[in-house]
C-alpha positions in Angstrom: 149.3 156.4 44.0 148.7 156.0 40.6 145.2 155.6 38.9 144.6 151.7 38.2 145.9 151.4 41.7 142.9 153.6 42.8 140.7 151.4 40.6 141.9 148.7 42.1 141.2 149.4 45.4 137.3 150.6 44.2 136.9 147.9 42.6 138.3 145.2 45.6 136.0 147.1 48.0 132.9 146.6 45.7 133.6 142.8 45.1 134.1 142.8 49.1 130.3 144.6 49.7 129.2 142.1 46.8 130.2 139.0 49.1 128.5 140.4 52.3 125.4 141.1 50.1 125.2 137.3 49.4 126.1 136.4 53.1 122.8 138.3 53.8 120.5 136.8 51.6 121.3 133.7 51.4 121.5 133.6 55.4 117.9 134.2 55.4 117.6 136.6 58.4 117.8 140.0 56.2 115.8 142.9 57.3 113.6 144.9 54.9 115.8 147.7 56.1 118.9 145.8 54.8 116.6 144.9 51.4 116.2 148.4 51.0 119.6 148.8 51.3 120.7 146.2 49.0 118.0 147.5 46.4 119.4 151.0 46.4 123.2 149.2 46.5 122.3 147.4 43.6 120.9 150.8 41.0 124.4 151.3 40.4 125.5 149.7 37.5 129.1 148.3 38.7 127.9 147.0 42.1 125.1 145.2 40.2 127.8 143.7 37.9 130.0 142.4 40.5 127.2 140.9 42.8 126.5 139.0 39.0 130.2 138.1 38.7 129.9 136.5 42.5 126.9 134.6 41.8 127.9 133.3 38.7 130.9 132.0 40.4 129.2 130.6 43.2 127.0 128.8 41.1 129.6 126.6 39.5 131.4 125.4 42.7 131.8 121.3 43.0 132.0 119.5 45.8 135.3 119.2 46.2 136.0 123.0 45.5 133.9 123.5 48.6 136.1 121.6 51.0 139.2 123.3 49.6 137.2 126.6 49.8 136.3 125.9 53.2 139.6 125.5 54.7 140.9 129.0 53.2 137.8 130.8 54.7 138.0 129.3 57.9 141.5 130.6 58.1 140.5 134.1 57.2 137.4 134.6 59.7 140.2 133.9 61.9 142.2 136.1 61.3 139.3 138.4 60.9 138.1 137.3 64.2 141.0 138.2 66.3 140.5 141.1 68.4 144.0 142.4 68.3 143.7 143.1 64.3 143.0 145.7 62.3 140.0 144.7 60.0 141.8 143.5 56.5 139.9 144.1 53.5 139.2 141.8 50.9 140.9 141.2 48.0 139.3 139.9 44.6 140.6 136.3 44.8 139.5 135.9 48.2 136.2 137.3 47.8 135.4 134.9 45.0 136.1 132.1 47.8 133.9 133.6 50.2 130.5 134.1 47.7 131.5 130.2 46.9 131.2 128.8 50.5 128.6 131.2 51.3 126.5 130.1 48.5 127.8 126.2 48.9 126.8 126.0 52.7 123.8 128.4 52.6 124.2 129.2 56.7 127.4 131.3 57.1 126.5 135.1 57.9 129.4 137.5 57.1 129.7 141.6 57.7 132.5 143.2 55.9 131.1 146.5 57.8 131.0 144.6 61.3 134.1 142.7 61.8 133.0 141.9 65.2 130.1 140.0 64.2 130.4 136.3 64.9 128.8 132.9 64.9 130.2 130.0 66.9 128.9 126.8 68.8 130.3 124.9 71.8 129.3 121.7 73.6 130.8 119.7 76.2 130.2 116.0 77.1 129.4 114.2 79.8 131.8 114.5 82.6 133.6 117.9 80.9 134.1 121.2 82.1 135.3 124.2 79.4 135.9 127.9 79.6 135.1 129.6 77.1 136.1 133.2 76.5 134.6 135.3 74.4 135.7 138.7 71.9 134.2 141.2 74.2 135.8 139.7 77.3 133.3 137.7 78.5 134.0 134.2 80.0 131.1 131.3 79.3 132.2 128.3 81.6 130.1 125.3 80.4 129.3 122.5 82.6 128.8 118.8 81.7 127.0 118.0 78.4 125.9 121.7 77.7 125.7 122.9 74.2 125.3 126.5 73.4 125.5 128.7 70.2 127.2 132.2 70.4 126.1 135.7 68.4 127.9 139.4 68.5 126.5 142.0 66.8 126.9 145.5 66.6 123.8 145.9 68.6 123.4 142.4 71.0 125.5 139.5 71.8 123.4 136.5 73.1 123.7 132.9 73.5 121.0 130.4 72.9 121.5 127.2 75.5 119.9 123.8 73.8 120.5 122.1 77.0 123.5 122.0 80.3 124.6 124.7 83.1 126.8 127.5 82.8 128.5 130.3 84.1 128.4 133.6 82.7 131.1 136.2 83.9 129.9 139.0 81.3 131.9 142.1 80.4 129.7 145.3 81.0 129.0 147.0 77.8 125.7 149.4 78.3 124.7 149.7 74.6 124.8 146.1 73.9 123.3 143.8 75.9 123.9 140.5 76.9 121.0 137.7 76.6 120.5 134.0 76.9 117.6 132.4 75.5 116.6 128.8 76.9 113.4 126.8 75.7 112.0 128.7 78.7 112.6 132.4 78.3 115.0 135.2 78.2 117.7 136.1 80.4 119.2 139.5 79.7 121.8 141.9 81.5 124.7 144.4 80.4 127.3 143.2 82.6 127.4 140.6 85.9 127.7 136.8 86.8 124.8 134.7 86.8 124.5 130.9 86.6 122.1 129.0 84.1 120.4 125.8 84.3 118.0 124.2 82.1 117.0 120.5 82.7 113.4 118.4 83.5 111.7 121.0 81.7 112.7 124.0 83.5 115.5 126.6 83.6 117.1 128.1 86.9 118.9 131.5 87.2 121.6 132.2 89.7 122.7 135.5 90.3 126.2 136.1 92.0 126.9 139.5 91.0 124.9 142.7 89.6 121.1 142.1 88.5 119.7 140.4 85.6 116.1 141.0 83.7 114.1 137.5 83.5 111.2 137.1 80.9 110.3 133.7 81.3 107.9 132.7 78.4 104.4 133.4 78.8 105.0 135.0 82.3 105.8 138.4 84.6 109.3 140.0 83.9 111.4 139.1 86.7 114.5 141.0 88.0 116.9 139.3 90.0 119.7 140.7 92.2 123.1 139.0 93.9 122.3 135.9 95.9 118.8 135.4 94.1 117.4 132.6 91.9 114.3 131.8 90.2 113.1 128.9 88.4 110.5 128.7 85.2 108.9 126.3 82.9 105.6 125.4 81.3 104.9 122.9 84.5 105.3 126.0 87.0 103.1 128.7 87.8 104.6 132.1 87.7 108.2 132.3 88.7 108.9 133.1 92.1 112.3 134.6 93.7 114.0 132.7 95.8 117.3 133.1 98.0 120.3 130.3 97.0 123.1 128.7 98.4 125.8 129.5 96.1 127.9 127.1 97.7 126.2 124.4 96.4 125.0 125.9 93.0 128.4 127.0 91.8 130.2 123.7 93.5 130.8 122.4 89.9 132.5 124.9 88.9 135.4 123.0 91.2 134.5 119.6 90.0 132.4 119.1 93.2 129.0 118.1 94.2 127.7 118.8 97.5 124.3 117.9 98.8 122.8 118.4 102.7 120.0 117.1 103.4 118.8 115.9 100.2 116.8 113.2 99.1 118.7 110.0 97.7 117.3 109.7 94.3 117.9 113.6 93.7 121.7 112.7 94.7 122.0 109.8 92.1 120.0 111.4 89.4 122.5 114.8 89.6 125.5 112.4 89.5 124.3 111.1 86.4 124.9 114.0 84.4 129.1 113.6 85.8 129.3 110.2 85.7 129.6 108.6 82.2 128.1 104.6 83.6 124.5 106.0 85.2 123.8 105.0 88.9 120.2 102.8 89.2 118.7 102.5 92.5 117.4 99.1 93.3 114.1 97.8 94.8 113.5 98.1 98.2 115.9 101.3 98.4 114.6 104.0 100.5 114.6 106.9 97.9 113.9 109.6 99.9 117.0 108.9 102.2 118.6 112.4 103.1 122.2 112.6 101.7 124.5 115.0 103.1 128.1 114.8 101.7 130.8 115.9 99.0 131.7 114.3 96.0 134.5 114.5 93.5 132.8 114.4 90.3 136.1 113.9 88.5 136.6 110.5 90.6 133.2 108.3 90.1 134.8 105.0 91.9 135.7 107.3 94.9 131.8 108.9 95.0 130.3 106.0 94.6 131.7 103.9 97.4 131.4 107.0 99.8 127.7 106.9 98.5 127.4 103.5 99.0 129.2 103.3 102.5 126.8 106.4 104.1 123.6 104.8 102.5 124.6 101.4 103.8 124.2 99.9 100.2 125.3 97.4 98.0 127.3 98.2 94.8 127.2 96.1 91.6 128.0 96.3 87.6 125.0 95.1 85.5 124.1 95.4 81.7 126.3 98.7 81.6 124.7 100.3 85.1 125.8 100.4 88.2 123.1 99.1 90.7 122.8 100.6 94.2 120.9 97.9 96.6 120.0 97.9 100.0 123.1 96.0 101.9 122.2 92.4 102.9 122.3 91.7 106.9 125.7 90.3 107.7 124.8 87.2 109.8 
């Protein structure tokens, strides 16, 4: 190999640390470890004049450079991102694109020494199911209107769920751990299958498989094994294990909805998150009617009327709702 193609390479891989610099500072979530790092990084004199070379370009990016910019950085994380690669280095042209968008966008967190980190969001809507797998092989399955954000690190992956229900199916990796992080607490394990709900204020954990560490906020660390659940939230005091019926918990995962015993207005408010018109019980409806039944939650019309049928009530459309009244007495 001959000498500028040695130089070359020294100098691509410089330009390369130079990007991933910027991706840590401007993503705002740098350690003083890392700051140390950089500081020492930047004593020596050609590292310190190509992290001035990215930032001058950065600085003079338009708005329409950024959308162009965008697209060819999207395509290289990836590429970057797939687990089958090798990681690719980066080259001098594409590390100016890179320190643009960075600096452009201001929230995009890159490792050139950690090609497995990764950012990503997902969200469902009402009435949708998605699978989502993930670069370790884990498998996320979101149920209806659930929106969750995905991190991997060298040292954690975890998931922070704004709202929803899903199923976690997570590959066992003992020096990373696995966590999920609700408005409620932590959920953390290496490797199992757990459900997670968090609606009216709360969040309920499912565990089908292995154990997983609960540290609801402001309570007791709680660990739960297969077949147990616990619920927490600010409303409840201390959570409490409890045994589940993971017939009915995970029945979504099949597009069903099953119910015994349970009170009408818990029945129409849980179809509500399937059903994309909302359900209203009318006056004079007996609300804490038990239901016990099935329901396709991929077929509303079909639920409704079986609803409506057992319940012995009156179905009608009004002002974008559909009205469930006690049946008038035939004559």
């Amino acid at each position: 190999m001959s000498k500028s193609n040695l130089n070359m390479t020294k100098t691509d891989q410089i330009e390369g640390q130079a990007v991933t610099w910027m991706a840590r500072n401007l993503s705002g979530n740098i350690s003083p470890e890392e700051k140390h790092r950089f500081s020492e990084w930047m004593k020596i004199p050609e590292h310190a004049a190509a992290y001035e070379a990215i930032t001058h370009v950065a600085a003079s990016v338009d708005e329409l450079s950024e959308d162009l910019l965008a697209e060819h950085f999207e395509a290289e994380l990836n590429e970057l991102e797939a687990a089958s690669r090798p990681r690719r280095r980066f080259v001098p042209a594409f590390a100016a694109m890179a320190a643009s968008l960075v600096a452009a966008a201001g929230i995009w967190s890159f490792f050139l020494d950690q090609p497995e980190y990764l950012e990503s969001h997902y969200a469902t809507l009402v009435g949708e199911r998605e699978a989502v797998p993930l670069v370790d092989g884990s498998t996320i399955t979101l149920n209806t209107s659930t929106a969750i954000d995905v991190s991997y690190d060298d040292r954690e992956r975890r998931v922070a769920m704004a709202q929803g229900e899903a199923y976690f199916s997570v590959a066992s990796e003992p020096d990373r751990e696995f966590s999920v992080l609700t408005d409620h607490g932590r959920i953390t394990v290496t490797g199992t299958s757990f459900n997670v709900r968090t609606s009216n204020g709360e969040t309920t954990v499912s565990v089908v498989s292995g154990a997983v560490d609960v540290l609801p906020a402001g309570g007791d660390h709680v660990t739960l094994l297969a077949g147990e659940a616990v619920s927490f939230g600010p409303e409840r005091q201390g959570a409490i294990k409890t045994h589940y019926d993971a017939t009915r918990v995970l029945s979504w995962r099949s597009g069903r909805a099953i119910f015994e015993e349970t009170p009408l207005v818990e029945v129409t408010d849980e179809l509500n998150r399937y059903f994309p018109v909302p359900l209203v019980l009318a006056p004079g409806v007996m609300m804490d009617a038990p239901v016990t039944g099935e329901f396709d939650l991929s077929d509303p019309t079909t639920a409704i009327r079986g609803l409506s049928v057992a319940m012995s009530l009156d179905v009608t459309q009004d002002d974008g709702r559909i009205v469930l009244a006690p049946a008038e007495d035939e004559e």
